[in-house]
N, C-alpha and C positions, 0 to 999 in steps of 0.2 A: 081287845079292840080289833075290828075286823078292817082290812081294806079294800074299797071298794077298785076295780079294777074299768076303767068304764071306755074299751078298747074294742076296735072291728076286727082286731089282728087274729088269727088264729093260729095261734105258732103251732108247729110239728118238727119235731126231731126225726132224725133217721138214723138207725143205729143198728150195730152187728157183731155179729162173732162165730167164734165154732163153739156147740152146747156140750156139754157132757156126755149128752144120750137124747135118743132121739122124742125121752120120755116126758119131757120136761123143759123146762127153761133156766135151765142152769149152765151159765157157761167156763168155758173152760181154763179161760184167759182173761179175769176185769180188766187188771191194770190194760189188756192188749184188747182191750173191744175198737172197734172199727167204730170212730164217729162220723157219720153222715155227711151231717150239718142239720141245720135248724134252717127249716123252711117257711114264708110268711102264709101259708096254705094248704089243703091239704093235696092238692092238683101236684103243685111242684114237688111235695114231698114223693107221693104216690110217683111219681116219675122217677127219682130219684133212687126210691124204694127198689121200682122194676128192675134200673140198671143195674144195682147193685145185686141182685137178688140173682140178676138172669148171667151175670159175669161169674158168679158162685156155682153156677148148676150139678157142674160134676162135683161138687165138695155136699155130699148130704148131712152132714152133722153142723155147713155155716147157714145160719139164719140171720136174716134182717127185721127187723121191725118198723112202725112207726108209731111216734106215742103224739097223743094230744097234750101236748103243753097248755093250751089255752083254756081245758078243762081243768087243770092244776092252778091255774092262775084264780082263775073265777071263786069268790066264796061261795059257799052253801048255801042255798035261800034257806030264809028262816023259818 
């Protein structure tokens, strides 16, 4: 049983840490990843994203991301 999710939100998360290597995305620390937060957009994430990213700069192995939640949420069309 599928649910339907029938929402304008488009959640994003913003999230980080230091990787392994510069090869991959594998990081170094789970339990220690830096959570963001969860943003309603992806404007405010993307913002959010930059500071964290540009606060980081001398450190080249921490990377930030941002993931679409709301394409998580959404089912599959049939």
């Amino acid at each position: 049983m599928a649910t339907t999710i029938d929402s304008d939100q488009r959640l994003h998360l913003v999230f980080g840490g230091e990787l392994q290597d510069l090869e991959g995305v594998r990081f170094r620390d789970v339990p220690g990843l830096d959570i963001v937060g969860i943003f309603p957009d992806y404007a405010s994430a993307q913002k959010a994203w930059r500071a964290k990213a540009q606060a980081t700069v001398d450190s080249a192995q921490t990377r930030y991301f941002i993931v679409h939640l709301h394409r998580l949420l959404e089912p599959p069309a049939p």
